[in-house]
N, C-alpha and C positions, 0 to 999 in steps of 0.2 A: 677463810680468805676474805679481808677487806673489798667490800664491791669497788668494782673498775668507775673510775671518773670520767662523765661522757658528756660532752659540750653542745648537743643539740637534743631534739626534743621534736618526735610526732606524737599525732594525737590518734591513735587506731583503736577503733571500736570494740576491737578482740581482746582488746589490755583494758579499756577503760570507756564508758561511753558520757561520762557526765559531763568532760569538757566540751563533747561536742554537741550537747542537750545544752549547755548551757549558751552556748554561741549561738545554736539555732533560736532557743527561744529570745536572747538581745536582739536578731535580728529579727522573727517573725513572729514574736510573740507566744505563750504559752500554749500547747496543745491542752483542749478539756479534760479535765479531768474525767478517767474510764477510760479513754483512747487506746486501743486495742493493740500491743504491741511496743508501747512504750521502753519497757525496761527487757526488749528481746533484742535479739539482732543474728540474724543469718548469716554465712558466709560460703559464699556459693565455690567451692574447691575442685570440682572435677564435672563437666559437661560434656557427655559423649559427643556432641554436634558438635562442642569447635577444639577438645582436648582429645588428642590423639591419647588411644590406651596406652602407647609408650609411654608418657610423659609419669603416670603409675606403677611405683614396684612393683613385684610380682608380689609383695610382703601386703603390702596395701590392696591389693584387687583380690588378694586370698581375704581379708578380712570384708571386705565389703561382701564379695559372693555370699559369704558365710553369715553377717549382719541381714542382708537380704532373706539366706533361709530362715532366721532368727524368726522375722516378721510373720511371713508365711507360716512360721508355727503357730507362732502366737496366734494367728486369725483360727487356723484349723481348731487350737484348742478352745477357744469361744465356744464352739459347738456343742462342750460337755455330755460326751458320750449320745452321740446319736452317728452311729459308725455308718446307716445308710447316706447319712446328707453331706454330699460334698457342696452343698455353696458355697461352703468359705474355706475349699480346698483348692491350694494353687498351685503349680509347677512353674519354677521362676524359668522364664527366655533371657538366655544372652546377657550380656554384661549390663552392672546398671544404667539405669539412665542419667543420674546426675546425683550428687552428694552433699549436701550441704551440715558446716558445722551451725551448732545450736547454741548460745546461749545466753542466760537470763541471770539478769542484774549483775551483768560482766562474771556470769558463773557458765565453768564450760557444763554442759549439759549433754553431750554426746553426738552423735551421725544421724541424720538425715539422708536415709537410701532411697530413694524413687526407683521402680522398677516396674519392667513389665513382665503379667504373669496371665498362666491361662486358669480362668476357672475350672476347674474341673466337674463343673454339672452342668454348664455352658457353654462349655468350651471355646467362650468367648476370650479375647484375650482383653486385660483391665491394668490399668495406670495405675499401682499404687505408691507410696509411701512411708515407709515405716523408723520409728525413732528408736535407737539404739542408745542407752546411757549406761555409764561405765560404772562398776563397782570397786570401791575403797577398801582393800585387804590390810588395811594400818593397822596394828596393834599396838599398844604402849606396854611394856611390862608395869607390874606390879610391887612396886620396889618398895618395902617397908623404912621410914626413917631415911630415904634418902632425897635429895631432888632430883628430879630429871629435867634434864633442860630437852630433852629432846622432844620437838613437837609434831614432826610427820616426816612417813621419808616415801620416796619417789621413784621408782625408775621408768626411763624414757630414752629419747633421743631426740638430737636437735634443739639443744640447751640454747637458749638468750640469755648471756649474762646479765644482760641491762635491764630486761623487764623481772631477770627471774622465774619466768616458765617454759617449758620444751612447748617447743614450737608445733611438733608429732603432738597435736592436744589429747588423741588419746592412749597414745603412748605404744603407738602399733608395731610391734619388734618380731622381728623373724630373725632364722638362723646366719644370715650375713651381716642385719644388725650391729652397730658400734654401739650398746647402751650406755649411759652413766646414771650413778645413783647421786640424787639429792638429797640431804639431811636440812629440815628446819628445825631452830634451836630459840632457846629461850635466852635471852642475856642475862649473864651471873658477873661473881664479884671476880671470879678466879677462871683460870682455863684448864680442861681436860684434851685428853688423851682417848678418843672413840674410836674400835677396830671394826671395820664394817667386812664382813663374812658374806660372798655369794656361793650358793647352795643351788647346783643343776636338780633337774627331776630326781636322776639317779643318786641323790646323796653325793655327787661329787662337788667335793670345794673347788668349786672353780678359778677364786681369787679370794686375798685376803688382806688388809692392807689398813696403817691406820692413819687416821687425819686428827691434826690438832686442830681444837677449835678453842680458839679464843674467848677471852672473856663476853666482848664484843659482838662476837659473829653471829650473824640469824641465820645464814646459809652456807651447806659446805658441798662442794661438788666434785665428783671425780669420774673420770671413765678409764678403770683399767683395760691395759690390751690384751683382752681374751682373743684367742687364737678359733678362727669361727672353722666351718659352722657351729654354732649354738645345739643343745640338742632343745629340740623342740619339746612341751611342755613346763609346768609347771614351776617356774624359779622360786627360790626365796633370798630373802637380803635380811640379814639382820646387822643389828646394831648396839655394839657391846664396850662396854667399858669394864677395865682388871677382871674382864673374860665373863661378866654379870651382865646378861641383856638388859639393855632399855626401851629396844622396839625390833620390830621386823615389819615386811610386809612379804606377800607373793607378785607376782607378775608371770604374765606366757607369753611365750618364746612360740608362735604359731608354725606351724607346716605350712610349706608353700603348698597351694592345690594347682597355681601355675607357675610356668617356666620362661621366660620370654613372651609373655601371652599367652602361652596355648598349656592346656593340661599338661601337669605333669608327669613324664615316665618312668618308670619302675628304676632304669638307671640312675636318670637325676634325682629320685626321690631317697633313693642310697645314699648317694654322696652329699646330699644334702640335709637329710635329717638322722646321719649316725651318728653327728659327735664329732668331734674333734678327732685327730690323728692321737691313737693310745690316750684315749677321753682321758686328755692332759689340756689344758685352755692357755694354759702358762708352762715356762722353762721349769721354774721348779716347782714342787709335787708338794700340797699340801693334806697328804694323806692320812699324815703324822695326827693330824689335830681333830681327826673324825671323832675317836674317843674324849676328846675334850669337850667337844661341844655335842656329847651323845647324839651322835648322827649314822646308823650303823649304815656298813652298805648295804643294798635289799638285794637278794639276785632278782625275785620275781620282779622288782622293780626295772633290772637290768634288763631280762629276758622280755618282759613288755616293752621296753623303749625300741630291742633290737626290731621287734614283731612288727613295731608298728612303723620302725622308718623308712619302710619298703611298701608301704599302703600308696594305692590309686585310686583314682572313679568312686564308687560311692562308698565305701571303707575308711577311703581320707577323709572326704565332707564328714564322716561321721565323727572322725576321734577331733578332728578340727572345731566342729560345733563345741562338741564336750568339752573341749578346752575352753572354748569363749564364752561358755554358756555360766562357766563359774565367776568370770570378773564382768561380766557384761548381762545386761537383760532389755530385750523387747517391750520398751515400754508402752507403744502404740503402733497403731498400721490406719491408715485411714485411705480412703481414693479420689484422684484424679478427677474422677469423672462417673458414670454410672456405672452398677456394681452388682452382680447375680448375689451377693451375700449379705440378707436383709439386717445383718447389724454391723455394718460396715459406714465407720462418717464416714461424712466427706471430708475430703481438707481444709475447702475452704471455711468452713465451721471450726476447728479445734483452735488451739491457740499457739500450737504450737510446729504447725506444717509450714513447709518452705511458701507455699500457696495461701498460708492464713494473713491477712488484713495486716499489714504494717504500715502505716497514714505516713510516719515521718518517714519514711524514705520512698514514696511517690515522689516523680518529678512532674509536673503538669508546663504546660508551655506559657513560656516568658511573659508576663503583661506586657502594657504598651510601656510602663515606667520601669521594665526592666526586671520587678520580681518575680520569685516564682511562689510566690507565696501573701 
Protein backbone atom coordinates (compact mmCIF):
# COMPACT_ATOMS: atom_id res chain seq x y z
CA UNK A 1 0.00 0.00 0.00
CA UNK A 2 1.43 3.50 -1.05
CA UNK A 3 1.77 5.74 2.11
CA UNK A 4 -1.19 8.20 2.71
CA UNK A 5 -0.35 12.02 1.79
CA UNK A 6 -0.50 14.27 4.87
CA UNK A 7 -0.23 18.14 4.78
CA UNK A 8 0.88 18.96 8.17
CA UNK A 9 3.67 18.21 10.30
CA UNK A 10 4.36 17.99 14.46
CA UNK A 11 7.48 17.55 15.90
CA UNK A 12 7.00 14.69 18.95
CA UNK A 13 9.80 13.46 20.92
CA UNK A 14 8.45 9.76 20.76
CA UNK A 15 8.84 9.86 16.77
CA UNK A 16 11.86 11.77 16.67
CA UNK A 17 13.89 14.21 19.09
CA UNK A 18 16.49 15.88 16.83
CA UNK A 19 14.28 18.54 15.50
CA UNK A 20 13.66 19.64 18.69
CA UNK A 21 17.53 19.40 19.95
CA UNK A 22 17.98 21.26 17.10
CA UNK A 23 15.56 24.30 17.76
CA UNK A 24 16.59 24.29 21.40
CA UNK A 25 20.25 24.48 20.82
CA UNK A 26 19.51 27.69 17.84
CA UNK A 27 17.81 29.08 20.60
CA UNK A 28 19.85 28.36 23.73
CA UNK A 29 22.76 27.27 22.68
CA UNK A 30 24.44 23.77 22.84
CA UNK A 31 24.36 21.65 25.94
CA UNK A 32 28.27 20.22 27.05
CA UNK A 33 29.13 17.66 25.98
CA UNK A 34 28.47 14.38 28.77
CA UNK A 35 25.13 16.13 29.77
CA UNK A 36 23.22 13.33 31.20
CA UNK A 37 20.23 12.41 29.50
CA UNK A 38 20.72 13.95 26.19
CA UNK A 39 19.71 11.26 23.66
CA UNK A 40 16.72 9.79 26.55
CA UNK A 41 13.35 11.00 26.76
CA UNK A 42 10.50 9.89 29.16
CA UNK A 43 6.98 9.79 28.66
CA UNK A 44 4.97 9.87 31.62
CA UNK A 45 1.63 7.60 30.46
CA UNK A 46 -0.29 6.71 33.55
CA UNK A 47 -0.09 8.66 37.15
CA UNK A 48 -2.24 7.21 39.81
CA UNK A 49 -2.62 10.90 41.54
CA UNK A 50 -4.40 12.43 38.70
CA UNK A 51 -5.44 9.25 36.08
CA UNK A 52 -8.12 7.52 37.28
CA UNK A 53 -7.48 3.47 36.96
CA UNK A 54 -10.50 3.52 34.51
CA UNK A 55 -8.80 5.44 32.02
CA UNK A 56 -6.47 1.69 31.69
CA UNK A 57 -7.71 -1.53 30.17
CA UNK A 58 -7.98 -4.15 32.00
CA UNK A 59 -5.41 -5.51 29.15
CA UNK A 60 -2.86 -2.90 30.18
CA UNK A 61 -3.11 -2.92 34.10
CA UNK A 62 -2.91 -6.95 33.76
CA UNK A 63 0.49 -6.22 32.06
CA UNK A 64 1.74 -3.56 34.32
CA UNK A 65 0.69 -5.71 37.71
CA UNK A 66 2.77 -8.47 36.14
CA UNK A 67 5.90 -6.08 34.88
CA UNK A 68 5.89 -4.88 38.49
CA UNK A 69 6.16 -8.78 39.71
CA UNK A 70 8.96 -9.09 36.93
CA UNK A 71 11.09 -6.38 38.97
CA UNK A 72 10.54 -7.83 42.24
CA UNK A 73 12.05 -10.96 40.94
CA UNK A 74 14.67 -9.78 39.53
CA UNK A 75 15.71 -7.96 42.81
CA UNK A 76 14.91 -11.31 44.92
CA UNK A 77 17.16 -13.16 42.35
CA UNK A 78 20.20 -10.82 43.09
CA UNK A 79 20.50 -12.56 46.29
CA UNK A 80 21.96 -15.82 44.45
CA UNK A 81 20.95 -18.44 46.73
CA UNK A 82 21.00 -17.19 50.20
CA UNK A 83 17.16 -18.53 50.90
CA UNK A 84 17.40 -17.04 54.76
CA UNK A 85 17.84 -13.15 53.48
CA UNK A 86 14.80 -11.59 52.54
CA UNK A 87 16.28 -7.92 52.11
CA UNK A 88 15.77 -7.79 48.67
CA UNK A 89 12.34 -9.74 48.98
CA UNK A 90 9.16 -7.69 48.19
CA UNK A 91 5.49 -8.12 48.10
CA UNK A 92 4.18 -5.45 45.71
CA UNK A 93 0.91 -3.26 47.35
CA UNK A 94 -1.85 -2.07 45.22
CA UNK A 95 -1.75 -0.83 41.92
CA UNK A 96 1.19 0.92 40.47
CA UNK A 97 2.22 4.08 41.20
CA UNK A 98 2.93 5.77 37.73
CA UNK A 99 4.42 4.39 34.36
CA UNK A 100 6.57 5.93 32.21
CA UNK A 101 7.70 4.99 28.51
CA UNK A 102 11.57 4.80 27.94
CA UNK A 103 13.38 5.69 25.26
CA UNK A 104 16.85 6.19 23.79
CA UNK A 105 18.14 7.81 20.50
CA UNK A 106 14.35 7.90 19.55
CA UNK A 107 14.56 3.74 20.25
CA UNK A 108 11.49 2.48 22.31
CA UNK A 109 13.32 0.86 25.13
CA UNK A 110 10.40 -0.49 27.20
CA UNK A 111 8.04 0.40 30.75
CA UNK A 112 9.10 2.30 33.50
CA UNK A 113 6.71 0.76 36.60
CA UNK A 114 7.20 2.70 39.89
CA UNK A 115 5.68 0.78 42.56
CA UNK A 116 5.18 0.37 46.14
CA UNK A 117 6.30 -2.69 47.88
CA UNK A 118 6.99 -4.12 51.43
CA UNK A 119 10.34 -5.36 52.22
CA UNK A 120 10.20 -8.33 53.54
CA UNK A 121 13.05 -8.36 56.40
CA UNK A 122 11.67 -4.75 57.29
CA UNK A 123 8.66 -4.66 56.63
CA UNK A 124 9.05 -1.39 55.73
CA UNK A 125 7.20 -0.41 52.76
CA UNK A 126 9.93 1.14 49.77
CA UNK A 127 9.35 3.29 46.46
CA UNK A 128 10.77 1.46 43.81
CA UNK A 129 11.17 1.35 40.01
CA UNK A 130 11.83 -1.18 37.72
CA UNK A 131 12.54 -1.18 33.82
CA UNK A 132 10.82 -3.66 31.69
CA UNK A 133 12.27 -4.06 27.83
CA UNK A 134 10.66 -6.12 25.27
CA UNK A 135 12.10 -8.92 23.29
CA UNK A 136 12.25 -9.28 19.40
CA UNK A 137 10.92 -12.92 18.27
CA UNK A 138 11.76 -11.89 14.28
CA UNK A 139 13.09 -14.64 12.34
CA UNK A 140 14.09 -14.46 8.74
CA UNK A 141 13.95 -17.77 7.04
CA UNK A 142 16.88 -19.08 5.37
CA UNK A 143 16.13 -19.12 1.68
CA UNK A 144 19.04 -20.53 -0.52
CA UNK A 145 19.24 -18.53 -4.04
CA UNK A 146 16.48 -16.40 -3.49
CA UNK A 147 15.88 -12.69 -2.30
CA UNK A 148 14.00 -11.82 0.40
CA UNK A 149 12.61 -8.43 0.51
CA UNK A 150 11.17 -9.08 3.83
CA UNK A 151 12.83 -7.11 6.59
CA UNK A 152 10.75 -7.43 9.90
CA UNK A 153 7.16 -8.08 10.85
CA UNK A 154 5.26 -6.79 13.75
CA UNK A 155 2.13 -7.26 15.48
CA UNK A 156 0.38 -4.62 17.74
CA UNK A 157 -2.32 -2.39 17.83
CA UNK A 158 -2.97 1.20 17.38
CA UNK A 159 -1.33 1.54 14.12
CA UNK A 160 -0.28 5.37 12.79
CA UNK A 161 -0.17 5.30 9.35
CA UNK A 162 1.74 8.43 9.01
CA UNK A 163 4.59 7.86 11.33
CA UNK A 164 4.48 4.10 10.68
CA UNK A 165 4.55 2.70 14.28
CA UNK A 166 1.63 1.40 16.79
CA UNK A 167 1.14 3.79 19.04
CA UNK A 168 0.54 0.48 21.99
CA UNK A 169 4.68 0.93 21.85
CA UNK A 170 4.74 -2.32 23.45
CA UNK A 171 2.44 -3.93 21.79
CA UNK A 172 0.24 -4.88 24.87
CA UNK A 173 -2.75 -7.29 23.33
CA UNK A 174 -5.21 -9.17 25.39
CA UNK A 175 -8.04 -11.42 24.32
CA UNK A 176 -10.58 -8.25 23.29
CA UNK A 177 -7.75 -6.84 21.33
CA UNK A 178 -8.20 -5.79 17.52
CA UNK A 179 -4.40 -6.63 16.35
CA UNK A 180 -2.73 -6.01 12.97
CA UNK A 181 0.33 -7.33 11.61
CA UNK A 182 3.07 -5.20 9.88
CA UNK A 183 5.46 -6.47 7.27
CA UNK A 184 8.73 -4.31 6.39
CA UNK A 185 10.11 -4.98 3.03
CA UNK A 186 12.96 -4.13 0.91
CA UNK A 187 12.15 -2.44 -2.50
CA UNK A 188 12.78 -4.60 -5.68
CA UNK A 189 12.43 -4.33 -9.51
CA UNK A 190 9.07 -6.44 -9.59
CA UNK A 191 6.06 -7.19 -7.05
CA UNK A 192 5.02 -10.37 -5.19
CA UNK A 193 2.33 -12.04 -3.74
CA UNK A 194 2.94 -12.63 0.50
CA UNK A 195 0.37 -14.86 2.39
CA UNK A 196 0.67 -14.08 6.00
CA UNK A 197 -0.66 -17.12 8.30
CA UNK A 198 -1.82 -16.39 12.13
CA UNK A 199 -1.25 -19.49 14.31
CA UNK A 200 -3.32 -19.40 18.12
CA UNK A 201 -1.34 -21.31 20.95
CA UNK A 202 -3.53 -24.28 20.06
CA UNK A 203 -2.15 -24.71 16.40
CA UNK A 204 -5.48 -23.01 15.21
CA UNK A 205 -5.23 -20.91 11.98
CA UNK A 206 -6.80 -18.26 13.03
CA UNK A 207 -6.80 -16.25 9.72
CA UNK A 208 -5.04 -16.25 6.60
CA UNK A 209 -4.90 -13.94 3.87
CA UNK A 210 -2.69 -12.50 1.20
CA UNK A 211 -1.32 -8.89 0.38
CA UNK A 212 0.29 -7.81 -2.65
CA UNK A 213 3.30 -5.91 -2.22
CA UNK A 214 4.65 -3.88 -4.67
CA UNK A 215 7.65 -3.18 -6.13
CA UNK A 216 7.73 0.07 -4.23
CA UNK A 217 6.25 -0.66 -0.95
CA UNK A 218 8.42 -0.60 2.45
CA UNK A 219 5.33 -1.29 4.54
CA UNK A 220 2.23 -3.59 4.25
CA UNK A 221 -0.45 -3.64 6.93
CA UNK A 222 -3.64 -5.39 7.73
CA UNK A 223 -5.84 -6.21 10.59
CA UNK A 224 -8.15 -9.18 9.97
CA UNK A 225 -11.54 -9.43 11.78
CA UNK A 226 -10.73 -12.25 14.22
CA UNK A 227 -13.86 -12.97 15.98
CA UNK A 228 -12.54 -12.41 20.01
CA UNK A 229 -11.95 -13.34 22.60
CA UNK A 230 -8.41 -14.30 21.49
CA UNK A 231 -7.16 -17.36 23.37
CA UNK A 232 -4.75 -16.13 25.44
CA UNK A 233 -0.97 -17.29 25.09
CA UNK A 234 1.38 -17.63 22.65
CA UNK A 235 0.66 -16.37 18.81
CA UNK A 236 2.58 -16.90 15.83
CA UNK A 237 2.46 -14.85 12.43
CA UNK A 238 4.42 -16.00 9.63
CA UNK A 239 5.04 -14.93 6.32
CA UNK A 240 5.06 -16.82 3.25
CA UNK A 241 5.27 -16.72 -0.32
CA UNK A 242 4.05 -19.97 -3.07
CA UNK A 243 3.57 -21.32 0.56
CA UNK A 244 7.92 -21.05 1.34
CA UNK A 245 8.39 -18.97 4.58
CA UNK A 246 10.43 -15.88 4.52
CA UNK A 247 9.95 -14.83 8.17
CA UNK A 248 7.62 -15.21 11.34
CA UNK A 249 7.60 -13.96 14.62
CA UNK A 250 5.56 -14.96 18.00
CA UNK A 251 3.57 -12.54 20.05
CA UNK A 252 1.12 -13.11 23.55
CA UNK A 253 -2.19 -12.67 23.78
CA UNK A 254 -2.06 -12.04 27.77
CA UNK A 255 -4.87 -13.20 30.47
CA UNK A 256 -6.67 -10.54 31.87
CA UNK A 257 -5.76 -10.84 35.91
CA UNK A 258 -8.54 -7.96 36.16
CA UNK A 259 -12.04 -7.24 35.21
CA UNK A 260 -13.26 -3.68 35.36
CA UNK A 261 -10.63 -3.08 37.89
CA UNK A 262 -11.12 -5.53 40.29
CA UNK A 263 -9.71 -9.45 40.05
CA UNK A 264 -10.71 -11.43 37.97
CA UNK A 265 -13.60 -14.29 38.60
CA UNK A 266 -13.69 -17.84 37.74
CA UNK A 267 -16.91 -16.78 35.48
CA UNK A 268 -15.33 -13.98 33.58
CA UNK A 269 -12.12 -15.73 33.36
CA UNK A 270 -14.11 -18.65 31.32
CA UNK A 271 -15.64 -16.48 28.91
CA UNK A 272 -12.69 -14.69 28.49
CA UNK A 273 -9.82 -16.84 28.05
CA UNK A 274 -11.67 -20.06 26.12
CA UNK A 275 -11.41 -18.93 22.77
CA UNK A 276 -13.57 -18.14 20.36
CA UNK A 277 -17.22 -19.62 19.91
CA UNK A 278 -16.24 -23.44 18.27
CA UNK A 279 -12.26 -21.95 18.30
CA UNK A 280 -13.41 -20.59 14.87
CA UNK A 281 -11.92 -16.67 14.78
CA UNK A 282 -13.42 -16.27 11.29
CA UNK A 283 -16.68 -17.66 9.11
CA UNK A 284 -14.61 -19.96 7.29
CA UNK A 285 -12.43 -22.84 8.77
CA UNK A 286 -9.08 -22.98 7.74
CA UNK A 287 -8.36 -26.26 9.00
CA UNK A 288 -7.80 -27.70 5.49
CA UNK A 289 -4.27 -26.11 5.42
CA UNK A 290 -2.86 -27.56 8.92
CA UNK A 291 -1.10 -30.23 6.99
CA UNK A 292 0.30 -27.83 4.57
CA UNK A 293 2.03 -25.76 6.67
CA UNK A 294 2.93 -28.88 9.23
CA UNK A 295 1.07 -27.52 12.08
CA UNK A 296 -0.51 -30.68 13.85
CA UNK A 297 -3.18 -30.18 16.20
CA UNK A 298 -1.75 -31.00 19.85
CA UNK A 299 -4.53 -32.11 22.24
CA UNK A 300 -2.16 -31.72 25.20
CA UNK A 301 -1.80 -28.44 23.85
CA UNK A 302 -5.72 -28.07 23.75
CA UNK A 303 -6.31 -29.72 27.14
CA UNK A 304 -3.61 -27.04 28.80
CA UNK A 305 -5.28 -24.04 27.13
CA UNK A 306 -8.73 -25.42 28.49
CA UNK A 307 -6.91 -25.82 32.31
CA UNK A 308 -5.74 -22.81 32.26
CA UNK A 309 -8.58 -20.47 31.07
CA UNK A 310 -10.35 -21.00 34.25
CA UNK A 311 -7.22 -19.88 36.45
CA UNK A 312 -7.62 -16.96 39.38
CA UNK A 313 -5.44 -15.52 42.39
CA UNK A 314 -2.19 -16.72 42.25
CA UNK A 315 -2.35 -19.65 39.50
CA UNK A 316 -3.13 -16.80 36.94
CA UNK A 317 -0.20 -14.42 37.98
CA UNK A 318 1.69 -17.50 37.50
CA UNK A 319 0.82 -18.67 33.79
CA UNK A 320 0.59 -14.67 33.05
CA UNK A 321 4.27 -14.08 34.14
CA UNK A 322 5.38 -17.12 32.10
CA UNK A 323 3.90 -15.90 29.23
CA UNK A 324 5.57 -12.33 29.53
CA UNK A 325 8.59 -13.64 31.02
CA UNK A 326 9.42 -15.00 27.24
CA UNK A 327 9.09 -11.80 25.08
CA UNK A 328 9.93 -9.40 27.89
CA UNK A 329 12.71 -9.18 30.70
CA UNK A 330 13.47 -7.03 33.89
CA UNK A 331 16.27 -5.26 33.01
CA UNK A 332 16.58 -3.19 36.37
CA UNK A 333 14.79 -2.18 39.66
CA UNK A 334 16.44 0.57 41.42
CA UNK A 335 14.63 2.89 44.54
CA UNK A 336 12.93 5.85 45.35
CA UNK A 337 14.31 6.52 48.32
CA UNK A 338 15.94 4.42 51.17
CA UNK A 339 16.09 0.66 50.77
CA UNK A 340 16.54 -2.38 53.43
CA UNK A 341 18.37 -4.26 50.28
CA UNK A 342 22.05 -3.30 50.48
CA UNK A 343 22.45 -3.73 46.50
CA UNK A 344 19.59 -1.76 45.60
CA UNK A 345 20.57 1.89 43.33
CA UNK A 346 19.06 4.41 43.87
CA UNK A 347 17.38 6.15 40.95
CA UNK A 348 18.50 9.03 40.89
CA UNK A 349 22.07 7.42 40.01
CA UNK A 350 21.29 5.11 36.88
CA UNK A 351 20.72 6.58 33.70
CA UNK A 352 17.84 5.35 33.01
CA UNK A 353 14.92 5.92 35.94
CA UNK A 354 12.06 8.36 35.43
CA UNK A 355 13.95 10.11 38.42
CA UNK A 356 17.49 10.19 36.60
CA UNK A 357 19.04 13.77 35.63
CA UNK A 358 17.41 15.12 32.39
CA UNK A 359 19.01 18.90 32.23
CA UNK A 360 17.10 19.60 28.84
CA UNK A 361 13.90 19.30 30.04
CA UNK A 362 14.16 21.34 33.41
CA UNK A 363 12.10 24.39 33.28
CA UNK A 364 13.67 27.05 35.69
CA UNK A 365 11.91 30.53 35.94
CA UNK A 366 11.78 33.20 33.31
CA UNK A 367 14.82 35.75 33.41
CA UNK A 368 14.00 39.47 33.49
CA UNK A 369 14.73 39.23 29.45
CA UNK A 370 12.29 36.62 29.10
CA UNK A 371 14.36 33.31 28.79
CA UNK A 372 14.50 30.41 30.41
CA UNK A 373 17.67 29.65 29.61
Amino acid sequence: ASRPTFFARKFEASVNQEIISQLDAFLFGEYPPGTPGLQAYWENIFEQETDRLSTLSDSTLSHYHAFARMGLSRAAASLQGHPNDNSCRYAAMSHPVSVHLYFLSDKFLGYLVHLVATNQASAQLESLETWVTPKDHFTLANLPNTNNRLQHIQVGSDWDPKERLFRNWGGLLGPEDEPVAVQRWSRSQSNLTATVVWIDPTNVIAATYDILVDASAEVTHYRPPLTSPLRPGIWTLRVLHHWNLLGQTSFTVAPLEFHQQQPIQKEEALRLHGGPARNSYMEQSFHGLNPVLRLPVSLSAVEEAEANSGLTGAPLHHWLDGLLEGHWAASDICSMGPSACPIMKRCHLTSWSSSSPDPKSELSTPRENGRIR
